[in-house]
N, C-alpha and C positions, 0 to 999 in steps of 0.2 A: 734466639730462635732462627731457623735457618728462614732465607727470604724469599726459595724455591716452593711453588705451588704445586703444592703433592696432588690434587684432585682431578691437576688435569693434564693428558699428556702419558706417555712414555717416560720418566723419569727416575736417574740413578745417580747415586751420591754416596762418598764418604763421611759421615756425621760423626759430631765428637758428642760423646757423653761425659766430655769430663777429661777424663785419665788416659783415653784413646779412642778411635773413633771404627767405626760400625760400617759396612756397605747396606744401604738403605734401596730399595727400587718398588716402583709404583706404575700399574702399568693399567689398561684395559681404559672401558668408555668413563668419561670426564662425569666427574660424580655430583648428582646434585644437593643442594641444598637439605640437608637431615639426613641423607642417603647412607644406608651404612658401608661399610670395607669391610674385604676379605681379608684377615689376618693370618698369617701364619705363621705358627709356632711347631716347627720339626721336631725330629726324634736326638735321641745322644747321638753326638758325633758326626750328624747330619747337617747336609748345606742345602744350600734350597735347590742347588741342581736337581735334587732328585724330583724336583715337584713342577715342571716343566711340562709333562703331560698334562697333570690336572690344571695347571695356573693356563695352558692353552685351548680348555675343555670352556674354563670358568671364565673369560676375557669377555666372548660375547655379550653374557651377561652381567659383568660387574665388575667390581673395579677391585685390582687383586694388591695387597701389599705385603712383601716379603724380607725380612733380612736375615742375612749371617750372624751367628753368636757369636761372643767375644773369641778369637783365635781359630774360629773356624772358617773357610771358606778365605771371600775377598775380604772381611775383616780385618783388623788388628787383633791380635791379643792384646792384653793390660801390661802396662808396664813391669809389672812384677806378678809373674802366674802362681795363680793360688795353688793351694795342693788340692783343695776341693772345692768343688762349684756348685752349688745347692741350686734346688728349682727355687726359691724366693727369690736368688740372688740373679738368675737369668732373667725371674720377671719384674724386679728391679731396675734392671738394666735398659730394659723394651718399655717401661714407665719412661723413663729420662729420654729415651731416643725419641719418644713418639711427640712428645712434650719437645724436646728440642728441633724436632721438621715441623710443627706446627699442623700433626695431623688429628685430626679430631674426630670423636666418637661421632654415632655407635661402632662398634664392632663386631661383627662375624666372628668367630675364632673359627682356625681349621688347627684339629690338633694330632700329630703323630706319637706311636711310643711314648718316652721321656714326656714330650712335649703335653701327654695329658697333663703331669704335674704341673710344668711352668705356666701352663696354661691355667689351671685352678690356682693357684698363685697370682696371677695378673690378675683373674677373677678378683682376689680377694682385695686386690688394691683398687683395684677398676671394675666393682660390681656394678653401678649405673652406667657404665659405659660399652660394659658388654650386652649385646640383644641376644645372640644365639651362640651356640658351641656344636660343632661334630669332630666325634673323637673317633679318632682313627687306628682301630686295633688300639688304644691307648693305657696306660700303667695309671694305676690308682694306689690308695695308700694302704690295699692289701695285699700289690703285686707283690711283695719281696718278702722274703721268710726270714723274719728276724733282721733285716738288712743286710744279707748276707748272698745276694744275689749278684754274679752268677753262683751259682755253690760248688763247693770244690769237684764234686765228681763231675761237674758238668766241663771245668775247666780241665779238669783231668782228659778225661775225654775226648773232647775237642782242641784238646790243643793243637794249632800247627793246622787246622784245619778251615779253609778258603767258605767262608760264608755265602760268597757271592755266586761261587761253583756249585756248592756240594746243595744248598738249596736250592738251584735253580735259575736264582735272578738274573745269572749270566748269559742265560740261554731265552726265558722267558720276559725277561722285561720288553717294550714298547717301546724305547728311547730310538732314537736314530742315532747312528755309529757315534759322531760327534758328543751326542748329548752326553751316550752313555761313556766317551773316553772323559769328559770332562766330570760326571760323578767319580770316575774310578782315579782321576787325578787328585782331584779334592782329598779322597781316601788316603791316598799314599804320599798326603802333604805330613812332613813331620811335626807341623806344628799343631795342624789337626789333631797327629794319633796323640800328644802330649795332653792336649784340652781334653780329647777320649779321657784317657788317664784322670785327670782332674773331675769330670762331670759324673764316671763311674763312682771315686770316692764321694762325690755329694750326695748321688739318688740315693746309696744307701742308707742314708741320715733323711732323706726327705718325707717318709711315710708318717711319725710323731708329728712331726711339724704342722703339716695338712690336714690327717686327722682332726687335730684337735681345734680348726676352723669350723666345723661343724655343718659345712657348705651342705651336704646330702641330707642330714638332718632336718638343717633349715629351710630346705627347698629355694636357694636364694636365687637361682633364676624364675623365678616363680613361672611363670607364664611364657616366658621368653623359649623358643625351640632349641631341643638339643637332638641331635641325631648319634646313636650310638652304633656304631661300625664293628663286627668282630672278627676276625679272620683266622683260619687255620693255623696259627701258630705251633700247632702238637707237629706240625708237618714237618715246618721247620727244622724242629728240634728230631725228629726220626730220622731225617737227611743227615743233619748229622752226627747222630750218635754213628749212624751205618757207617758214614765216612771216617768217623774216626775209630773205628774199631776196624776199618780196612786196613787201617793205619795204622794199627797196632797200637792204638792209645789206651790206656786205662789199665785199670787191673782189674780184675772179674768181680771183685766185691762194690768196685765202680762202676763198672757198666750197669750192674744188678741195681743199682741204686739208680741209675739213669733211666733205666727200661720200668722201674717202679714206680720214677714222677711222671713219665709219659703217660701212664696209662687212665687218669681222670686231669691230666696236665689243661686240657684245652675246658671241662666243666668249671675246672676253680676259674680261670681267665673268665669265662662267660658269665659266670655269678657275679665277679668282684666289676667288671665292665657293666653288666645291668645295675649295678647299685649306683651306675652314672645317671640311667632314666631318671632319678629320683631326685636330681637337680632343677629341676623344673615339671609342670603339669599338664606339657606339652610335647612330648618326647615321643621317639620312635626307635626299635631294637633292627639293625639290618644285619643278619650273617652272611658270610660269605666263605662257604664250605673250598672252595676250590681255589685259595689263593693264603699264602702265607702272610709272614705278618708288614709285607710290604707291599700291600697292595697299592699303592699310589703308583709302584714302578710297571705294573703287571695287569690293571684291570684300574685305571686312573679314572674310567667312565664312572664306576660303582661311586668314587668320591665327590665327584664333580654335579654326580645325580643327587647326593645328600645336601652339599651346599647349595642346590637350587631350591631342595624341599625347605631348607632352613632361610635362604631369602626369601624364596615367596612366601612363608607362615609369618613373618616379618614383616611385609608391608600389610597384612591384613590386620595386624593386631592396632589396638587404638594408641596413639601417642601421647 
């Protein structure tokens, strides 16, 4: 167990789980005694760069802890990279790391994309130990059609085409130049787009698995707050279907196909997102029509206002 005092202080560390070791950091006011932590569990292929608006939002009030996943970010990969990385196996991994800093519940979870699942995941290892969850525009275990996500027309389509332009975030995010050259470093780390690679082939295996935990069913945060966040992601994906048919991507019986998931694309997302409310008896539904599916980069306040709603429902509940 590391001998570093995660609770209080400004502090960042290399941690071993084992087989390789992790960048760990722990920042905001010195936390008290039962007090819970902000957790965060990002999206595929993301590093906690991008979460520096909200973790600067959240500081005042609470005490924020963040790390990189295996091979992403300041991270190591594992000695030997898998071909596929499952959400059990990310919240596996953040079991042994938390356990080896000596950092102890409760927990917050903040959760992005991908990161719903590993997040329900870690749920399922560390249900007494999570208090609250807000999931962020997040994937549940009806995101993926078949596990066949992205689907081929989609990658048709956009192939070759700049995510971070043709949406927007390049122009609309909030970061300061720095921030934002060290998100777009992170991105164009090889070892990163590799773990991409790997974490893609897991989520598509991750939907069975979860399912059949029966978390929603059972209501197993009973009482405990979750804050569910949905954002415009049809946006998104119109940006760039546009851009890639500028580009001359696809073939007409693809695009057709494209233009035919857009059109109730953002109702299925907001069904299978509300079937989160039902995690607990304590929940609240927040849209956000005017921001794609990154809004932590774009409108970090909208997050930062949920994880306050989810602490303060937190200290009032009885212990």
């Amino acid at each position: 167990m590391s001998v570093t005092d995660w609770n209080t202080g400004d502090k960042s560390a290399m941690l071993s789980i084992g087989t390789h070791k992790l960048f760990l950091s722990a920042s905001g006011p010195d936390r008290k005694s039962g007090e819970p932590v902000i957790l965060l569990m990002q999206g595929l292929g993301s590093t906690i760069n991008e979460w520096v608006a909200v973790r600067r939002l959240v500081l005042p009030l609470a005490r924020w802890v963040n790390y990189d996943r295996s091979g992403l970010g300041r991270s190591e990969a594992p000695p030997q990279q898998p071909d596929s990385i499952s959400a059990a196996s990310v919240a596996s991994e953040l079991d042994t790391l938390l356990k080896n800093a000596g950092i102890e519940p409760p927990f917050i979870v903040v959760c992005h994309s991908w990161g719903g699942m590993t997040a329900r995941e870690f749920l399922h290892l560390r249900q007494k130990d999570v208090v609250g969850i807000v999931f962020v525009d997040a994937n549940t275990e009806k995101s993926y059609d078949a596990g066949n996500w992205p689907l081929p027309f989609v990658i048709a389509v956009t192939d070759g085409v700049d995510w971070l332009e043709s949406t927007g975030l390049e122009a609309d995010h909030v970061l300061s130049d720095k921030e934002w050259a060290q998100v777009k470093e992170a991105e164009n780390d090889p070892q990163l787009q590799k773990t991409v690679v790997a974490e893609q082939r897991g989520f598509r295996s991750d939907s069975a698995p979860l399912a059949s935990k029966h978390q929603i069913e059972r209501q197993v945060l009973g009482s405990h707050p979750v804050s569910v966040i949905t954002c415009n992601s049809a946006r998104d994906m119109q940006r760039m279907y546009e851009s890639g048919v500028a580009a001359g991507k696809g073939t007409e019986a693809e695009r057709e196909q494209f233009r035919n998931m857009l059109v109730d694309h953002n109702q299925r997302q907001t069904d299978w997102q509300q079937d989160l409310l039902r995690l607990s008896c304590n929940s609240r539904f927040i849209r956000v029509d005017n921001s794609g599916h990154n809004v932590q980069l774009v409108q970090p306040a909208v997050v930062a206002r949920e994880i306050r709603w989810v602490w303060d429902s937190v200290q009032v509940l009885p212990q």
